[in-house]
C-alpha positions in Angstrom: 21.3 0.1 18.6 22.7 0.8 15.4 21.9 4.4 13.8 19.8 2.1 10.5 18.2 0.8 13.7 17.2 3.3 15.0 16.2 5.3 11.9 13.9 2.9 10.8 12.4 2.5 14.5 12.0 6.5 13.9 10.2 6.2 10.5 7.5 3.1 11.4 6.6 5.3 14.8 6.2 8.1 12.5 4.2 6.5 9.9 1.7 5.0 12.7 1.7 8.4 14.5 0.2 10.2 10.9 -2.0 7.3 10.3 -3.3 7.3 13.6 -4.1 11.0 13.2 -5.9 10.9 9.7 -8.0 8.2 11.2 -9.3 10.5 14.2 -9.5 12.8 11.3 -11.1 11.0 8.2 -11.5 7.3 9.1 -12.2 6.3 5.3 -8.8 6.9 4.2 -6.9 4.1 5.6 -9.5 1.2 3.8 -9.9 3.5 0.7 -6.3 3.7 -0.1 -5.6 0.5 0.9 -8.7 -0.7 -1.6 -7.0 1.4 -4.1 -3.6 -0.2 -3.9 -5.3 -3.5 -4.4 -7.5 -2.7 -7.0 -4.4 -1.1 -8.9 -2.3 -4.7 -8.2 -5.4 -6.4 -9.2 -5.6 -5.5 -12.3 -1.8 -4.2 -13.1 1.9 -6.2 -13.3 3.1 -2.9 -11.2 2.2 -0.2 -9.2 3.7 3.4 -9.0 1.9 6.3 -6.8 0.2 7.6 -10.2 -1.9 4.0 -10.6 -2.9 4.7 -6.7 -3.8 8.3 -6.9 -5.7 8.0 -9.8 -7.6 4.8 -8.2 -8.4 6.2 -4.7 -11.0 9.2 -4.2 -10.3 10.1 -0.7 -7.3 12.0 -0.1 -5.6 12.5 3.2 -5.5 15.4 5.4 -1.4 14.7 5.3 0.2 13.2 2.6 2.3 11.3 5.8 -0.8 8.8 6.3 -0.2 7.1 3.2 3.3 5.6 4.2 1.4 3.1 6.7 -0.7 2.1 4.0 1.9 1.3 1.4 3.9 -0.8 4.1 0.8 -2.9 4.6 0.9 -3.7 1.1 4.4 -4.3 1.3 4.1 -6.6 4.4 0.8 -8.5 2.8 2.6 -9.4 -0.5 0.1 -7.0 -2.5 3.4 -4.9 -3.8 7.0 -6.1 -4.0 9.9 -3.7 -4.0 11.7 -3.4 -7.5 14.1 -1.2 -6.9 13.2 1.4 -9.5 11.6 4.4 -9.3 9.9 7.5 -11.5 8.5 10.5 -11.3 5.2 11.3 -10.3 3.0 12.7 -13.5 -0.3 13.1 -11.3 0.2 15.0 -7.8 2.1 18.6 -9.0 2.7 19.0 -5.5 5.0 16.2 -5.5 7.5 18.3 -7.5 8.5 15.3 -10.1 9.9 13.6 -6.8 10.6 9.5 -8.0 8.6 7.1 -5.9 8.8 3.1 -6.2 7.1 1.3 -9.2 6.8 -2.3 -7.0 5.6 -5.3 -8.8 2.3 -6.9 -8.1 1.9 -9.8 -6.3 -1.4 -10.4 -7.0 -1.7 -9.6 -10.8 -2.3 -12.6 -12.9 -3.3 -15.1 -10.4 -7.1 -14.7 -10.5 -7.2 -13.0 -7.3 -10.2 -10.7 -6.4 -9.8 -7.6 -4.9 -9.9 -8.1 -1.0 -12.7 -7.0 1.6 -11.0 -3.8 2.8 -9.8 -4.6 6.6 -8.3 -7.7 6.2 -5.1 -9.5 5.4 -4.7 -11.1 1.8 -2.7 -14.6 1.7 0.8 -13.2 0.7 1.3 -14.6 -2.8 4.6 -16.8 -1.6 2.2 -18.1 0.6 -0.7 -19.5 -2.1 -0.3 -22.3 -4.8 -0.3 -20.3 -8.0 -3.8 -19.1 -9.0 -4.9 -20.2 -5.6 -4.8 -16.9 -3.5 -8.2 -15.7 -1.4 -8.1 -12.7 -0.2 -11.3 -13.2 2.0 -9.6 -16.3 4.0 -7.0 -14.7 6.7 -9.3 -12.1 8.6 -7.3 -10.0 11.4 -4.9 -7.5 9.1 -5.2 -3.9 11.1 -5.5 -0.9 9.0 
């Protein structure tokens, strides 16, 4: 196994080791910020942490939970990678780290933000203006 490999086997176990303790913890946060990240690509061409924070009420008990959340997005076609980054304005614990500003893949397309708790047609997968977020149930949190 390469060392990338491995790394990245590392990260995703990590990521569902925090998620899987905020939800013993506070079972709302997983479908709030996941509502959040929907409602921001909804309504925005991209989405940066700042869009999110502002968007989602509930915060986690470890600021770890939200990486399983973003890769959902990721995964679904809500948020593409762009390759740029900026600071984060809104969190001053985040010490003006950059985060990803991704583009939305639902914005424009007439979709409606999704039922928290299941999957959204990816956007690649849809004829243009065609996506339904309420069609492919199973996604897990």
């Amino acid at each position: 196994m390469s060392a990338l490999i491995d790394a990245r086997a590392r990260r995703d176990a990590g990521m569902e080791a925090a998620a899987e303790a905020e939800d013993r913890r506070q079972p709302a946060f997983a479908v709030a910020a996941y509502a959040a990240i929907l409602s921001v690509a909804t309504r925005q061409a991209t989405v940066h942490v700042d869009d999110v924070l502002t968007a989602c009420a509930v915060r986690p008990t470890s600021p770890n939970a939200w990486g399983s959340v973003w890769k959902r997005a990721i995964r679904e076609g809500v948020i593409v990678k762009t390759g740029r980054t900026r600071p984060c304005a809104t969190d001053r614990r985040k010490n003006c780290h950059e985060y990803p500003v991704y583009a939305s893949g639902l914005f424009g397309r007439g979709a409606k933000p999704a039922v928290p708790g299941r999957r959204a047609t990816p956007p690649s997968a849809a004829l243009p203006g065609q996506i339904d977020l309420f069609s492919n149930v199973g996604g897990a949190l």
